[in-house]
C-alpha positions as CSV (number, residue, x, y, z in Angstrom):
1,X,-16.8,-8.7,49.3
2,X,-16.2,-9.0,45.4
3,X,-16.7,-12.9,45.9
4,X,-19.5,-12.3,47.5
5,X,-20.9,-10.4,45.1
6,X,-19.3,-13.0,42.4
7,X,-21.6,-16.0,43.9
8,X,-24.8,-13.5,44.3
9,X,-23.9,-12.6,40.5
10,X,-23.9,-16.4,39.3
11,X,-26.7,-17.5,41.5
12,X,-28.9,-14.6,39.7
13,X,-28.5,-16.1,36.6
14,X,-28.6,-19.1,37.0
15,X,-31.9,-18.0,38.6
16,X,-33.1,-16.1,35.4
17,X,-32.6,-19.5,33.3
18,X,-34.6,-21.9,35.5
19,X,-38.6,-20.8,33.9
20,X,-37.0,-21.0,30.2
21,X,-35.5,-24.6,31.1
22,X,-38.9,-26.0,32.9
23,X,-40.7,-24.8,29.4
24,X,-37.9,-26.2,27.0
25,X,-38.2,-29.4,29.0
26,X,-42.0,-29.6,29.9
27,X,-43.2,-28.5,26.6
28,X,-45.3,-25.7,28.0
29,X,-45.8,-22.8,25.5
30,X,-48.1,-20.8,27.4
31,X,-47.9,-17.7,25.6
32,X,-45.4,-16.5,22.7
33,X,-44.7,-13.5,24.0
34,X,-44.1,-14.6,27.6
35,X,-42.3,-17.3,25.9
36,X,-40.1,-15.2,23.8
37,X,-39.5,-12.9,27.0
38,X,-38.2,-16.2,29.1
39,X,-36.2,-17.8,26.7
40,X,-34.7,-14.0,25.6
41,X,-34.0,-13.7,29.0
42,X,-31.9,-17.2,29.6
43,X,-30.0,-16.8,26.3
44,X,-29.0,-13.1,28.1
45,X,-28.1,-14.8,31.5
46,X,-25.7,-17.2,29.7
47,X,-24.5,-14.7,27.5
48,X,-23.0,-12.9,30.9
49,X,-21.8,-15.8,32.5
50,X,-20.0,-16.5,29.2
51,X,-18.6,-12.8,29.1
52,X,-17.7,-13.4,33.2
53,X,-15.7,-16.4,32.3
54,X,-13.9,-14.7,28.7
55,X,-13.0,-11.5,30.4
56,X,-11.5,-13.0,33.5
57,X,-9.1,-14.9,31.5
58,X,-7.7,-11.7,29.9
59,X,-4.9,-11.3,31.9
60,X,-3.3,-14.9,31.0
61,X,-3.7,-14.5,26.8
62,X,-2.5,-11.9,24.7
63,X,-4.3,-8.7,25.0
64,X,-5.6,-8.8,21.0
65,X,-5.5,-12.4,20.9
66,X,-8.3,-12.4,24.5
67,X,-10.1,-9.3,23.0
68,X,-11.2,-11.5,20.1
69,X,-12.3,-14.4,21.9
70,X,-14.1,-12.2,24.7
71,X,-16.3,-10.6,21.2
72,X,-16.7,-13.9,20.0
73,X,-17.4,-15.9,23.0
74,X,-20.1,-13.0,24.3
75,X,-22.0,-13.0,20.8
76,X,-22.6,-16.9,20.7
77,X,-26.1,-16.6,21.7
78,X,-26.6,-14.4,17.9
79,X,-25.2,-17.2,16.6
80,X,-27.5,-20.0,18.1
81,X,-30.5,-17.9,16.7
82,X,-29.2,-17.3,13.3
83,X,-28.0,-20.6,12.8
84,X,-31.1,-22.3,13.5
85,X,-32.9,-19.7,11.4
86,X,-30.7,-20.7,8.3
87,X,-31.3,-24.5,9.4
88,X,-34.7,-24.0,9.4
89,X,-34.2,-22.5,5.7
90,X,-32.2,-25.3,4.3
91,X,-35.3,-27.7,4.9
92,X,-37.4,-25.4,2.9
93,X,-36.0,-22.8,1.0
94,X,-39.8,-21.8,0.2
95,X,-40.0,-20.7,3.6
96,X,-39.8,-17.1,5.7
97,X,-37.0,-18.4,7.4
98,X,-34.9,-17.5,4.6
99,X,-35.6,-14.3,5.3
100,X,-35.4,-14.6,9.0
101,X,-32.1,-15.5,8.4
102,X,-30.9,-12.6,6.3
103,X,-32.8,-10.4,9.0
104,X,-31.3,-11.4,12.1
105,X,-27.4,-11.1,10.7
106,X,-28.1,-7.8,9.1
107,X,-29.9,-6.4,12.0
108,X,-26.6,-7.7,14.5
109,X,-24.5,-6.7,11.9
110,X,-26.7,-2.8,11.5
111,X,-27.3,-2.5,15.4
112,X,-23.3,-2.9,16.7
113,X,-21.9,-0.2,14.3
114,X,-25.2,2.3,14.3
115,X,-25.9,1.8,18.3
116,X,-23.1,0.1,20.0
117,X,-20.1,2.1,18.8
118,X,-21.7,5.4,19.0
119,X,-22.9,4.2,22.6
120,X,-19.3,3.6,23.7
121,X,-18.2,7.1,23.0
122,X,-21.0,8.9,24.1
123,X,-20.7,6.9,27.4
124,X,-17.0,8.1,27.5
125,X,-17.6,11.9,26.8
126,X,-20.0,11.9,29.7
127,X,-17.9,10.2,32.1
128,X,-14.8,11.7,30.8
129,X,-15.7,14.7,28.4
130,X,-12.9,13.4,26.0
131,X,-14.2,14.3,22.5
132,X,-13.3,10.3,20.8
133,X,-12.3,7.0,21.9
134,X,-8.4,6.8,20.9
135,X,-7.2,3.6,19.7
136,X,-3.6,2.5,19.5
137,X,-1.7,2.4,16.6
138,X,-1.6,-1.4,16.5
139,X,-5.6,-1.8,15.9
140,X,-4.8,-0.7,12.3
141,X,-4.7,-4.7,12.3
142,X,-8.5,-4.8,13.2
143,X,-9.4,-2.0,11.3
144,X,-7.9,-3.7,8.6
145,X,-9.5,-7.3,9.0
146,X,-13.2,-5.6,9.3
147,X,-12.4,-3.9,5.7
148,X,-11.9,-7.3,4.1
149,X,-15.2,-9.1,4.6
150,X,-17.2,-5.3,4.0
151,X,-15.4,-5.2,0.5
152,X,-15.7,-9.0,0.1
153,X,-19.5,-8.3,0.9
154,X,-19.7,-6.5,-2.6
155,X,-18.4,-9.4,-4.4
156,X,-21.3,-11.6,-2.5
157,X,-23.7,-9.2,-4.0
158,X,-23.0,-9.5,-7.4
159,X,-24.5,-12.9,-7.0
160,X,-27.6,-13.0,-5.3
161,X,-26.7,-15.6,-2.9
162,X,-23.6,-16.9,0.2
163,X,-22.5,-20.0,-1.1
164,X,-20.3,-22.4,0.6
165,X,-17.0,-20.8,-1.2
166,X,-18.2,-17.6,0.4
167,X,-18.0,-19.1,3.4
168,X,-14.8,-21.1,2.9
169,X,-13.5,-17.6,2.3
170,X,-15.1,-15.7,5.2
171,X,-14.1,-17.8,7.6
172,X,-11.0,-18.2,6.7
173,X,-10.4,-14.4,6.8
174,X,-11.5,-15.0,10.7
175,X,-9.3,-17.8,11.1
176,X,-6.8,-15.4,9.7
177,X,-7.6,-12.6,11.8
178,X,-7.5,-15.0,15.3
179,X,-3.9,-16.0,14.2
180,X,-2.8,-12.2,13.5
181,X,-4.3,-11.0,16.8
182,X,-2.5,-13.2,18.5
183,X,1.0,-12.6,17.6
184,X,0.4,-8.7,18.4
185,X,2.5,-7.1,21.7
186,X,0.6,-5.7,24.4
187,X,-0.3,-1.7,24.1
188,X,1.9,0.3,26.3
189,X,0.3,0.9,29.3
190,X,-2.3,-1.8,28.8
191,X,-1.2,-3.7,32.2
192,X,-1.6,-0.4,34.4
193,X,-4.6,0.6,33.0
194,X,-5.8,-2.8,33.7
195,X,-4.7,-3.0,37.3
196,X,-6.2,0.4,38.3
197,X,-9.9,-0.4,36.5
198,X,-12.3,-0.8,38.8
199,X,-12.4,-4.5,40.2
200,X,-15.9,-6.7,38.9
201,X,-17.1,-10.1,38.7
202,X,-14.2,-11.1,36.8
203,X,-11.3,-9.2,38.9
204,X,-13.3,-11.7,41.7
205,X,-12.5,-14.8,39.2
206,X,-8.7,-13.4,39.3
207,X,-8.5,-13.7,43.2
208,X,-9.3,-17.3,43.3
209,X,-6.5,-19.7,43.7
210,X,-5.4,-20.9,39.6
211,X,-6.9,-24.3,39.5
212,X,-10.3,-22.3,40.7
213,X,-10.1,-20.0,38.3
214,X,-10.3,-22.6,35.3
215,X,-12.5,-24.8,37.1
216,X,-15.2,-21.8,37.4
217,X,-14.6,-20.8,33.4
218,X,-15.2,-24.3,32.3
219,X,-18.3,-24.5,34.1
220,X,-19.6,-21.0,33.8
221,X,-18.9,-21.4,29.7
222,X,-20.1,-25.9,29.7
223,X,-23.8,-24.3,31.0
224,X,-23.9,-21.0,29.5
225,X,-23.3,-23.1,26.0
226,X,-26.0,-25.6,27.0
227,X,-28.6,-23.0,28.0
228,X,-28.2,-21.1,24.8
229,X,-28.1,-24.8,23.0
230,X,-31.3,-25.6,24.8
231,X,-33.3,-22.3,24.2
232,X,-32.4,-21.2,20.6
233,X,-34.8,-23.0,18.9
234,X,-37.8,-22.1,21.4
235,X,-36.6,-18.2,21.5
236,X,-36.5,-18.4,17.8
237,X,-40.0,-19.8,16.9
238,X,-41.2,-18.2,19.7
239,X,-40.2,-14.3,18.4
240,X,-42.1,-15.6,14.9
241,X,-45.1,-16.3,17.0
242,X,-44.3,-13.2,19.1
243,X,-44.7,-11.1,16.0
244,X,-48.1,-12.4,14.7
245,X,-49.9,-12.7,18.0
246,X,-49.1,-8.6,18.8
247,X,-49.4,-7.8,15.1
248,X,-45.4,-6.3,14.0
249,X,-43.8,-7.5,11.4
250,X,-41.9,-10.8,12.1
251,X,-39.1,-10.0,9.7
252,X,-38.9,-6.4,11.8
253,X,-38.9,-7.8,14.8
254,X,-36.6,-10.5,14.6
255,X,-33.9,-8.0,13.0
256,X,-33.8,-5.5,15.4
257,X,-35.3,-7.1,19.0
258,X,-34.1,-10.7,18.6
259,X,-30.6,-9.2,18.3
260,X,-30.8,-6.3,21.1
261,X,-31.0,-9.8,23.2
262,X,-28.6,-11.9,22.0
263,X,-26.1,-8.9,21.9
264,X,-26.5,-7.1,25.1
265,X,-24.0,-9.3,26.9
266,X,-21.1,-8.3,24.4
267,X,-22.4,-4.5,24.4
268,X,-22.3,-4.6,28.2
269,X,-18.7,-6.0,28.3
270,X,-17.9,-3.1,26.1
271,X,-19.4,-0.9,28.3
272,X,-17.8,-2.3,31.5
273,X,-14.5,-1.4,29.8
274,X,-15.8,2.2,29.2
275,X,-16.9,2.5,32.8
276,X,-13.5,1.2,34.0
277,X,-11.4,3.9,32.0
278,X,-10.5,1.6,29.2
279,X,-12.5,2.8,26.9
280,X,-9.8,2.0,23.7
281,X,-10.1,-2.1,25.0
282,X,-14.2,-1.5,24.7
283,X,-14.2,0.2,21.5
284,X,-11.6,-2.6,20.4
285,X,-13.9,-5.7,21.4
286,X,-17.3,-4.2,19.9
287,X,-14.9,-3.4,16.4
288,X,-13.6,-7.5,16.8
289,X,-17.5,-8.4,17.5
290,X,-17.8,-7.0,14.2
291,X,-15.0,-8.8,12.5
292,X,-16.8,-12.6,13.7
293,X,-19.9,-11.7,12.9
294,X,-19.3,-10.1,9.3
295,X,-16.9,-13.1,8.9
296,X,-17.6,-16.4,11.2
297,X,-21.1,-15.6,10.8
298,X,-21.7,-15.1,7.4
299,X,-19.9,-17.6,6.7
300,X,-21.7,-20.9,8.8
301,X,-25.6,-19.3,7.7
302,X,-24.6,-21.1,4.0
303,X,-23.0,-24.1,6.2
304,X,-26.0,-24.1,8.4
305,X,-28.7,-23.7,5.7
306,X,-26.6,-27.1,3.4
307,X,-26.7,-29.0,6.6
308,X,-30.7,-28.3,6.2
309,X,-30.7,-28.9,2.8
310,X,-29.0,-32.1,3.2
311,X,-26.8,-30.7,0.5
312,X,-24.5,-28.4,0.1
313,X,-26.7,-24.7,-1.0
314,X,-26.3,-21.2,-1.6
315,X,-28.2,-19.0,1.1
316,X,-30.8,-17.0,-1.4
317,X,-30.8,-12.8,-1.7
318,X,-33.9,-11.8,-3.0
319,X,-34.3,-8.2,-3.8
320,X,-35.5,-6.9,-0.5
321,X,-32.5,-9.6,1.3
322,X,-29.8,-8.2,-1.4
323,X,-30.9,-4.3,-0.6
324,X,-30.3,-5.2,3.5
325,X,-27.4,-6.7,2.7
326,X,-25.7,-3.7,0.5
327,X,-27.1,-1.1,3.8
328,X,-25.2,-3.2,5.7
329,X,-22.2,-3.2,3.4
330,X,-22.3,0.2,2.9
331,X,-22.8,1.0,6.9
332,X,-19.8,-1.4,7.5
333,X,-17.7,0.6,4.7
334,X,-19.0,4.3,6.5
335,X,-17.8,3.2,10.1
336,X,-14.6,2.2,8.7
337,X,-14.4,5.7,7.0
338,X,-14.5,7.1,10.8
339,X,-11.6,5.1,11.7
340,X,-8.8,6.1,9.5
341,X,-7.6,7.9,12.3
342,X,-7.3,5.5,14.5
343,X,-10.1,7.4,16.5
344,X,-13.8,7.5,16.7
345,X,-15.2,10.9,17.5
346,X,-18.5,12.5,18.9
347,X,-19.3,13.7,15.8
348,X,-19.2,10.4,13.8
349,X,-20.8,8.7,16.4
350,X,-23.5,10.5,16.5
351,X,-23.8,10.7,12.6
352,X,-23.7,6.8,12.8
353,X,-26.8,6.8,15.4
354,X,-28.8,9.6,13.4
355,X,-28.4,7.4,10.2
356,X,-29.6,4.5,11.9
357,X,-31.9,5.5,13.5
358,X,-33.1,6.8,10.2
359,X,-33.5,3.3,8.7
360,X,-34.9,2.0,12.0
361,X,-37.8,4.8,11.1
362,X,-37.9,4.3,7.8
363,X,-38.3,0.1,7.8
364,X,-41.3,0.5,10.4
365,X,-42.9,3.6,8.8
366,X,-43.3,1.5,5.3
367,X,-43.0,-2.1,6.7
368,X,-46.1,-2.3,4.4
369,X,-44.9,-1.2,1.4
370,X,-42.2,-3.5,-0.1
371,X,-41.1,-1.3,-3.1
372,X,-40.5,1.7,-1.0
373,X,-38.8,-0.4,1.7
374,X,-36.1,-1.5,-1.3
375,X,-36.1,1.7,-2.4
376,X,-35.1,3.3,1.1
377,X,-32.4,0.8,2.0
378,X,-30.9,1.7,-1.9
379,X,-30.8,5.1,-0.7
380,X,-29.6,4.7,2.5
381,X,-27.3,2.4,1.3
382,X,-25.6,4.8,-1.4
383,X,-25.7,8.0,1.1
384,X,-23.4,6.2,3.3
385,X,-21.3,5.1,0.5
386,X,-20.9,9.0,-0.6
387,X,-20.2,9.6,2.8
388,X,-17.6,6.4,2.7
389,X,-15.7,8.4,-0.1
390,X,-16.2,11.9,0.6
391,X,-14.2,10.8,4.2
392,X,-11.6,9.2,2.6
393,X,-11.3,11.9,0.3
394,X,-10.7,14.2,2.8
395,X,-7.7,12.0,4.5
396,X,-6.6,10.7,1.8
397,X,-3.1,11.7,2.9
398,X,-4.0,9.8,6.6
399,X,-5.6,7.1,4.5
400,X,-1.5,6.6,3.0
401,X,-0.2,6.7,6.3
402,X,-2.5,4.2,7.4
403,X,-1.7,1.6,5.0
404,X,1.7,2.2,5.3
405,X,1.9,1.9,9.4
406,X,-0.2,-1.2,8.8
407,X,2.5,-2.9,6.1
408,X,5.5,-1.7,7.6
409,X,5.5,-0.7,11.4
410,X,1.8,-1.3,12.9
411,X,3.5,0.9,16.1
412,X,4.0,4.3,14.1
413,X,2.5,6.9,15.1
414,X,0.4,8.9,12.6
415,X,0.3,12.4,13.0
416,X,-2.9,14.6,14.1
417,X,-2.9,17.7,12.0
418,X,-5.4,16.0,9.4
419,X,-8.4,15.6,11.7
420,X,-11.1,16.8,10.1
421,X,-14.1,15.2,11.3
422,X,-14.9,14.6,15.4
């Protein structure tokens, strides 16, 4: 039956790809927004068979190590579109798509923290009516990797631009969080929680013979990385053209619909875990989507935007790019706040989707008015900063705990007296 349902599964999206890959290869353009709507939806099809393929391997790699490489694996389509976007840039740095750039990784970057997280843990409360998402004492290591590249994101602002040392930097703080993860024991109780979670497409992947498995992973990921190869460019030009034809903003639109698309199959992996009681491993993969993309991608838009050039450049942060980038910053630094205790509650999560939801609001109601857009996301910006410290003033005795369990034994367990915000 789950094979069954496996093939149907696979055969659907295949399916969904087929009128995105007659217009990529005809040349046919008939519309922009039918256009952005079929080439959104083949960069979502492969994005799902890439998260089919990822997950199913989880019970051969190490739990952390697997968790990674499921977030980073499920979020390559983002990547395909930002990447051309700061391609595009490199060949003129005159351009919008310099800002297109900046737009799409801040609006990935906004949109996991300010609508995925919270979305976990509301999804658990209502299946489960627990009051937060615990995690385990060990994923003080990922807490800890997400608050490197959000302080590091300060030092970016100071100059006005991401430059190829930035990157060299940010991606090797990925590179150094990939090797970490990996050395990390399983969680107690991780293999029985994953044996009694409710069998899907990728349990189905399990029960075929070894050689199978592999065989279907390769192929599932080989044309799930050509689809999105193949329809990146079109999607991209095609949300710019999108924009002007039904009169939004292109900058709006590309930083908060381009990336509901590209990101729904990681959020739905997430949310699988959540609906097969392991919510900690969902919360954990949408906090290690967060790590590659304030790392790994940050990083290759400065590679990306040399390789343009035909030189190596320095991604540009003009005033209204260097104000999204603080919000973001600042957001990153506030969601972090929530998880010194190794727990994210109701309360915080819906404080994070009240906040951005908030900017969402603001952006559209003044998408006209440039100085009062700058001066909302400064605002914005420095409220969740004050927020940020007024947390961690409040736990600061957790906050030592923390440090300490993460320098000296990442299993200790940190006591629950101090919880102060749900």
């Amino acid at each position: 039956m789950h094979l069954r349902k496996l093939w149907i599964s696979i055969a659907v999206a295949l399916l969904a790809t087929f009128p995105a890959l007659y217009l990529r290869f005809t040349g046919s353009r008939p519309d922009p927004v039918l256009d952005a709507a079929l080439f959104g939806t083949a960069i979502l099809a492969a994005g799902f068979m890439l998260s089919w393929g990822a997950e199913s391997a989880e019970g051969q790699i190490s739990s952390g190590l697997i968790l990674a490489v499921v977030a980073l694996i499920t979020v390559l389509p983002e990547y395909a579109v930002d990447i051309y976007y700061a391609w595009r840039a490199g060949q003129n740095p005159q351009s919008p798509y310099v800002h297109y750039a900046a737009a799409n990784m801040t609006g990935a970057n906004r949109l996991l923290v300010g609508l995925a997280w919270p979305l976990l843990v509301l999804l658990n409360w209502w299946r489960t009516r627990e009051q937060a998402i615990s995690l385990a004492p060990v994923n003080r290591v990922e807490i800890a990797f997400l608050l490197l590249p959000t302080v590091y994101a300060f030092i970016i602002l100071l100059r006005d631009r991401i430059g190829p040392f930035d990157a060299f930097v940010l991606i090797g703080i990925f590179a150094a969080y990939i090797w970490r993860v990996s050395t990390l024991p399983k969680v107690e109780g991780e293999d029985e929680e994953r044996e009694a979670a409710e069998p899907g497409l990728a349990a189905a992947i399990e029960a075929l013979p070894i050689r199978s498995q592999w065989t279907l992973m390769a192929l599932l990921t080989l044309v799930a990385a050509a689809v999105i190869f193949v329809s990146a460019e079109p999607f991209a030009e095609s949300m710019v053209e999108a924009g002007r034809v039904i009169g939004i903003d292109e900058f709006l639109l590309i930083q908060w619909l381009a990336p509901l698309a590209s990101e729904a199959p990681a959020v739905t992996v997430a949310v699988l875990f959540v609906l097969s009681a392991r919510a900690a491993a969902g919360m954990t993969t949408m906090i290690s989507d967060k790590i590659n993309q304030w790392t790994l991608l940050v990083g290759m838009l400065p590679l990306a935007f040399s390789v343009g050039a035909g030189t190596l450049s320095s991604l540009p942060l003009d005033s209204r790019q260097h104000e999204e980038f603080f919000l973001t910053a600042a957001q990153s630094l506030f969601g972090l706040s929530l998880l010194l205790r190794l727990r994210l509650g109701v309360g915080g999560a819906v404080a994070l989707v009240i906040l951005f939801s908030l900017q969402v609001v603001l952006a559209f109601s003044f998408r006209t008015d440039e100085a009062r857009t700058i001066a909302t996301l400064t605002a914005l910006g420095w409220g969740y900063i004050a927020l940020s410290v007024a947390i961690a003033l409040l736990n600061a005795k957790r906050l030592r705990m923390f440090w300490a369990g993460l320098f000296g034994n990442v299993h200790s367990t940190i006591p629950t007296s101090l919880d102060r915000i749900s």
